[in-house]
C-alpha positions, 0 to 999 in steps of 0.5 A, spaced: 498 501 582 504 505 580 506 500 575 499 503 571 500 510 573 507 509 569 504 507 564 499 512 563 504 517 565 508 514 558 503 513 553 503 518 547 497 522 549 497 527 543 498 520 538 491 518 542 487 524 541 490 525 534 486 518 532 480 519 536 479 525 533 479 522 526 476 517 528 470 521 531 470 525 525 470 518 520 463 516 525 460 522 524 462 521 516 459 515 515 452 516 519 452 521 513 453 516 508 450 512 510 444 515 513 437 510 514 432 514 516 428 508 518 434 506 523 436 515 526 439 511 532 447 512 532 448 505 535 443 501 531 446 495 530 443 493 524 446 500 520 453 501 517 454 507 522 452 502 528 456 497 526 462 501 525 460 503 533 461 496 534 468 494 530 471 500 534 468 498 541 472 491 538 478 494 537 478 498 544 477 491 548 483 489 543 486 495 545 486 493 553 488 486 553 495 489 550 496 494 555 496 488 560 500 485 556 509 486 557 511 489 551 517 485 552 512 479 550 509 482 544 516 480 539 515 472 542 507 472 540 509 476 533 509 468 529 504 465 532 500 472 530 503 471 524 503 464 522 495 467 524 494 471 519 497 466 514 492 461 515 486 465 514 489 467 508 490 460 505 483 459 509 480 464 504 482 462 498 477 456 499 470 460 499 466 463 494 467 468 490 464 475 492 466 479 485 471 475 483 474 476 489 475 471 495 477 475 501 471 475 506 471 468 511 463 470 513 460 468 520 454 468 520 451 475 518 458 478 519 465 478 515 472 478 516 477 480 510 483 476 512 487 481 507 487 486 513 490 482 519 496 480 514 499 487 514 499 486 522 502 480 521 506 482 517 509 488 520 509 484 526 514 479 522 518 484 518 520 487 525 522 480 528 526 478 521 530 485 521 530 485 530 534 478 529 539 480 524 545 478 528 551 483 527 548 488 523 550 482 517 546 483 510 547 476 507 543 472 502 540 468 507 539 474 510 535 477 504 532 471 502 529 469 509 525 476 509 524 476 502 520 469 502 516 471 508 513 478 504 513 474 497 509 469 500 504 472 504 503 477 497 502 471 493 497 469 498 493 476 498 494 476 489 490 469 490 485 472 493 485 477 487 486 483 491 491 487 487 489 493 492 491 490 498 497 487 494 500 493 493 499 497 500 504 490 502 510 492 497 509 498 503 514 494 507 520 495 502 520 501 504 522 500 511 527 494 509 530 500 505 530 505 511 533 499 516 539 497 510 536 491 507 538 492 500 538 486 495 546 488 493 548 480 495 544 478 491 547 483 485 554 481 487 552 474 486 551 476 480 558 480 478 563 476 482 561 469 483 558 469 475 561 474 471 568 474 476 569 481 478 571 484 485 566 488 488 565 490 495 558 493 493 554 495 488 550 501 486 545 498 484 543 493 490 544 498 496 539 503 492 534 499 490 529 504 492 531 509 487 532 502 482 525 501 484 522 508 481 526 507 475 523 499 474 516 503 475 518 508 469 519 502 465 513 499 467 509 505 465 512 505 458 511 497 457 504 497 460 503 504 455 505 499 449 503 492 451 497 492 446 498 498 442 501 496 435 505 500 431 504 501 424 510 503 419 509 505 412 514 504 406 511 506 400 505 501 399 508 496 404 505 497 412 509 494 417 505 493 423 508 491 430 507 489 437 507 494 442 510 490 446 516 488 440 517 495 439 519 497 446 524 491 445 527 494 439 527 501 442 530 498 448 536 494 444 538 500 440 538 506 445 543 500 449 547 499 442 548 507 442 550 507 449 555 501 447 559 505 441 559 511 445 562 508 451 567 504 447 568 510 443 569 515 449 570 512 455 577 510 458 580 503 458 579 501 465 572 504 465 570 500 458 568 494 461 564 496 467 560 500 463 559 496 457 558 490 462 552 495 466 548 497 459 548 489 457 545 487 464 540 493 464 538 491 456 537 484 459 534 486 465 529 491 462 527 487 457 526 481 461 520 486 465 518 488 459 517 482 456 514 480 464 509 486 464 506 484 456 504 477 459 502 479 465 497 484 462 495 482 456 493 473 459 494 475 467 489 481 468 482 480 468 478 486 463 476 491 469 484 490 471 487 493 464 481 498 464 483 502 471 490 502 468 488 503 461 484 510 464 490 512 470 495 512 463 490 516 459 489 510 453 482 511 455 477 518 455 475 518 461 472 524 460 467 522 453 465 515 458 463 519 464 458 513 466 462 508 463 469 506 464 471 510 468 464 510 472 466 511 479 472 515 479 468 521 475 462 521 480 468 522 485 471 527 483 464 530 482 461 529 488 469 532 491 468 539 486 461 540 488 464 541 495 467 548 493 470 551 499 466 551 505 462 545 503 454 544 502 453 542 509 453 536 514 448 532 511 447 536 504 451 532 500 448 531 494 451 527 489 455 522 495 447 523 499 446 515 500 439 517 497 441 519 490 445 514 490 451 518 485 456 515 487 457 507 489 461 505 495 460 512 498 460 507 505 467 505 504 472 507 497 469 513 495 468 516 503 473 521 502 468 525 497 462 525 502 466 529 506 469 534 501 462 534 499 459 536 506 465 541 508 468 543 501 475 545 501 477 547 508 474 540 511 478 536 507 485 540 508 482 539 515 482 532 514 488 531 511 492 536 516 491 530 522 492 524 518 499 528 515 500 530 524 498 523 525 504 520 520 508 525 522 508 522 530 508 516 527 515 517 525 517 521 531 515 515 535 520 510 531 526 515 531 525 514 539 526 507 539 531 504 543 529 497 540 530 496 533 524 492 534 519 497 536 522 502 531 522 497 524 514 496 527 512 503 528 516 505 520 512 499 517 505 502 521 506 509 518 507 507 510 501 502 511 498 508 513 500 513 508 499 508 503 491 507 504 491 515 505 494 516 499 491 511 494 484 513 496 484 520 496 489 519 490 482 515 488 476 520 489 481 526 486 481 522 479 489 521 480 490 513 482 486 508 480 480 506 483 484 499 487 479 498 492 483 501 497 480 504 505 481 510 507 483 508 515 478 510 520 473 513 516 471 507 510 466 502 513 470 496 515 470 492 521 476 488 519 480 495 517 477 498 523 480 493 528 486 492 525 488 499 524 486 501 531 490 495 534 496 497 530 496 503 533 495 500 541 501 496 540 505 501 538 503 506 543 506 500 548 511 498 545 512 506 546 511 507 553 515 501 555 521 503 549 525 504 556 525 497 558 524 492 552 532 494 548 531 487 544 
């Protein structure tokens, strides 16, 4: 008894009542969206909202066979759970496509998308990876055994083509940047033992995440003028290059005129490091550019290159209001139709499921039900407790005594930050529509009961972080 009061006396209360209080209002949410006058009843079954009910009465059970569980035992079941997930995804792969996807395993009337569970696998395996890492030592075989285990799980997700859910994973790059996994031996591979300088680190390779950013500009811009030819005029002579060419011949001369400044301005000792830096940038950079046209043009279905095209502007969205840009533009009408205080619960009339205005208004396009109903100050309400809820996340994994506990509750909070970026960045017009759930509030027994369960396990993990020091 006293080992139970412990436990309740540790738990991080404000955490719990921070998701009962989003999840209270995703129910809500979602009995309006998805409101069957024939079937009133909350907790019937045979609708969404019930359903729902359900899937979170699933989690709870989950949630309770954790807290009987030492936390201590938590890191030695984390491959079994994730080699888990890992075979459901290679299981997926050999179902029937549900539109143009295979991610759903089905069992009898009901689902599971396999996809959703990997990223509690995977934050499980990134936690055991980086917690086993002895003396602090970041070496090859350190980074390539933590890289190998993302990338395989991505490739299993992309596969299953799931673009929205291979992004949410490169998440956890993020969370091998805060624990100082940097891919410098990877770089020093490359500078002393290739081109035989003497380097003890690099730039580069520790601040792969500012690198990163750079790679996305360049990917914009490759992705920009990956089908988009450019015509030169010469007298009666018309020039036409590939967008992706042009990229090409813009990226060697800015990289010949940086060379010839630095051989012209730089001192001796710097010449060759600089210049050596420009050649690999060129190199580097054209070889992405080179990567993002292929993948574009003969990778990427149709529907693909036209939400790119949309979120980079080569399309008008505004003169294909129900083309193209169909479910993005019924989502922001349904969002600016809110206002300031809203139309009032179950007054939405554009995300009404009886106007049937915007699609997915149960799962992607949730967030605009809401803004709709309670215009402005229910949404800033909204983003308030999920901004508090990442927030205690990352307190929670500043306290850790175990590097275990800390890289899982880190991986749980930019998990979640993604999902509530991207689909709110959806239903306001300024991502593209990726097929990502709000947590919470989308209909989604797969997405409720994993990110419930990440949440109870971190609430362990928590209550017992002055006795598990792995």
């Amino acid at each position: 008894m006293d080992r139970k009061n412990t436990y309740a006396r540790n738990l991080d209360w404000s955490l719990i009542f921070i998701v009962i209080a989003i999840i209270i209002m995703g129910i809500i949410n979602l009995y309006s969206a998805a409101y069957n006058e024939d079937r009133p009843f909350l907790l019937n079954l045979k609708t969404l909202y019930g359903k729902q009910i359900m899937w979170f009465g699933f989690a709870c059970f989950a949630g309770f066979v954790i807290s009987l569980i030492d936390a201590r035992y938590i890191r030695k079941l984390t491959i079994p759970i994730y080699l888990f997930t890992v075979t459901l995804l290679v299981a997926v792969l050999f179902t029937t496509p549900i539109n143009g996807a295979r991610s759903w395993l089905g069992f009898g009337s009901f689902g599971i998308q396999p996809s959703e569970f990997a990223k509690l696998g995977m934050a499980m395996m990134l936690s055991y990876q980086i917690s086993g890492i002895k003396s602090k030592v970041i070496n090859i075989k350190t980074v390539t055994s933590i890289i190998a285990v993302l990338l395989v799980t991505m490739a299993l997700i992309l596969a299953q083509n799931d673009t929205g859910t291979f992004l949410v994973f490169t998440a956890f790059l993020f969370v091998m940047y805060r624990e100082g996994i940097t891919f410098d031996p990877y770089v020093l591979l490359l500078t002393n033992n290739i081109l035989g300088l003497r380097l003890k680190h690099t730039w580069v390779g520790v601040h792969f995440i500012p690198v990163l950013f750079v790679v996305v500009f360049f990917s914009v811009i490759a992705l920009i003028f990956a089908d988009s030819d450019q015509s030169f005029t010469l007298g009666s002579f018309v020039l036409n290059i590939p967008g992706w060419a042009y990229v090409l011949i813009v990226l060697f001369v800015g990289a010949l005129i940086a060379l010839l400044l630095v051989n012209r301005l730089a001192t001796t000792r710097n010449k060759k490091r600089l210049s050596l830096i420009i050649i690999i940038g060129y190199i580097s950079f054209s070889t992405l550019n080179g990567l993002i046209a292929i993948g574009y043009l003969k990778v990427f279905q149709s529907h693909q290159r036209t939400r790119i095209d949309l979120v980079l502007g080569k399309i008008n969205s505004e003169e294909e209001k129900d083309g193209k840009d169909y479910n993005r533009n019924r989502g922001m009408a349904a969002v600016g139709s809110g206002g300031l205080l809203g139309n009032g619960y179950r007054n939405a009339h554009l995300a009404s499921p009886e106007s049937g205005h915007v699609p997915e208004s149960e799962t992607d396009f949730i967030f605009c039900v809401f803004a709709e109903e309670w215009g402005f100050v229910g949404s800033f309400i909204v983003v308030v407790l999920f901004t508090l809820l990442l927030i205690k996340i990352v307190t929670i994994a500043e306290r850790q005594r175990s590097t275990y506990s800390r890289v899982y509750a880190y991986s749980v909070a930019m998990i979640i930050f993604y999902h509530f970026a991207i689909n709110i960045g959806m239903n306001l017009g300024v991502a593209p529509v990726i097929g990502i759930p709000l947590p919470f509030f989308s209909y989604g027994g797969s997405s409720m009961i994993s990110f419930t369960v990440m949440i109870f396990i971190l609430l362990k993990l928590d209550a017992q972080r002055k006795e598990v020091l792995f």
